[in-house]
C-alpha positions as CSV (number, residue, x, y, z in Angstrom):
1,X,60.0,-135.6,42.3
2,X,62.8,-137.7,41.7
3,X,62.6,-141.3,40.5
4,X,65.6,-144.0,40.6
5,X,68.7,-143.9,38.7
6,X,68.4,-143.9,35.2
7,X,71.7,-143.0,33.5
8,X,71.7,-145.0,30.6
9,X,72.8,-142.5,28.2
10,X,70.8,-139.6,30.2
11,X,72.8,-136.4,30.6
12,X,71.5,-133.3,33.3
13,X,72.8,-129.8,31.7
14,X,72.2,-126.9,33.6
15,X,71.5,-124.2,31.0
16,X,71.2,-120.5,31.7
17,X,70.3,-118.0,28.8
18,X,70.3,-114.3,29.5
19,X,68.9,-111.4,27.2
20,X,65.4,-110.2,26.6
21,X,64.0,-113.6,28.3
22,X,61.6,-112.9,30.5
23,X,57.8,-111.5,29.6
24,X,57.6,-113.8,26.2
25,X,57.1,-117.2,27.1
26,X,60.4,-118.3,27.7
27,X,59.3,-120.9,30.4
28,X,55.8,-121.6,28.7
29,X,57.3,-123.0,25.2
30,X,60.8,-124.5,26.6
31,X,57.9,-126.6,28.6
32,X,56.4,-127.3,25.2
33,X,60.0,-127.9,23.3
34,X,60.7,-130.4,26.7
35,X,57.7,-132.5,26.5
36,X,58.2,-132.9,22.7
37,X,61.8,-134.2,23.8
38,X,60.6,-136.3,26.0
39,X,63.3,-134.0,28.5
40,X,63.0,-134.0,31.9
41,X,63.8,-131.1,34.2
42,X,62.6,-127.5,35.0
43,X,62.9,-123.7,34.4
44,X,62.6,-120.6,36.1
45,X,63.1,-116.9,35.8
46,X,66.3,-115.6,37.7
47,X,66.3,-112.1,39.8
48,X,68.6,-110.7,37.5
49,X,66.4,-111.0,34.3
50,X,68.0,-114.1,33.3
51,X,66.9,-118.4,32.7
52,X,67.4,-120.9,34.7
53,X,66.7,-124.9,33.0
54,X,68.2,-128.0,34.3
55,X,67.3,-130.7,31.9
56,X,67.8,-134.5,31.9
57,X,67.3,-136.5,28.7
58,X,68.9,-138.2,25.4
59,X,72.0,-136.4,24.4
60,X,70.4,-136.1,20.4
61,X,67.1,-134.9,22.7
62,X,69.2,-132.5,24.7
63,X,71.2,-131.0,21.4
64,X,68.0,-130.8,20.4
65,X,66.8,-128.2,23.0
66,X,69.9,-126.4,23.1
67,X,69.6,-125.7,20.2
68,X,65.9,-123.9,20.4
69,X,67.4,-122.2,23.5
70,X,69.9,-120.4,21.3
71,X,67.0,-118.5,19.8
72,X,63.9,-119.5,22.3
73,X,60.3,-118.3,21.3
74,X,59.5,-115.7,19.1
75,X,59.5,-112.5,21.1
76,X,62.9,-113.5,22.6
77,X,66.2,-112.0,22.1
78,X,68.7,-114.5,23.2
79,X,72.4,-113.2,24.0
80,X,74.2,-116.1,25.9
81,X,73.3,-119.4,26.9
82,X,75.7,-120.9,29.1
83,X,76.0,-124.7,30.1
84,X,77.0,-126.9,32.3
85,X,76.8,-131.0,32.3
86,X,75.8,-131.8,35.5
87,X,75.0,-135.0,38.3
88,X,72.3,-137.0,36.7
89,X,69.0,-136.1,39.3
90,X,66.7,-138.1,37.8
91,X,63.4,-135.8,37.3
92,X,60.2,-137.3,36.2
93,X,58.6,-134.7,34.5
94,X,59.2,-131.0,32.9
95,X,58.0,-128.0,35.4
96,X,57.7,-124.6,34.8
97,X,58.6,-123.0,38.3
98,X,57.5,-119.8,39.7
């Protein structure tokens, strides 16, 4: 769901990590670091192993989750994470897609 524009000071990054990222929670606690934000958005596992987050916030609340991204949770072995500022879309919440 998309609500109406909000952009003052919001960015949208698309953000897509690769490495050992899938089968240890990636999605589960980038939810959690997200809501503690108060970052909008979503994530999802790729096909080719990798994950996929558009997120929409504060750019000290988006730093912010970068920066857990660079090392996600525990079990995680994050190589790359590669961003892109994007068109504002205006999410209301944080989802965790399947």
């Amino acid at each position: 769901m998309q609500a109406k524009n909000i952009s003052n000071g919001v960015k949208h990054l698309g953000i897509i990590i690769s490495g050992l990222v899938q089968g240890v929670s990636f999605r589960y606690f980038a939810k959690e670091q997200a809501d503690s934000l108060s970052i909008f958005g979503l994530v999802k596992n790729l096909d080719n192993g990798r994950v996929y987050i558009e997120v929409e916030g504060t750019e000290d609340n988006l730093k912010k989750f970068v920066a857990w991204c660079q090392s996600g949770p525990g079990l995680a072995k994050v190589e790359n994470v590669k961003i892109v500022e994007n068109k504002l879309k205006n999410f209301i919440n944080f989802k965790i897609e399947h």
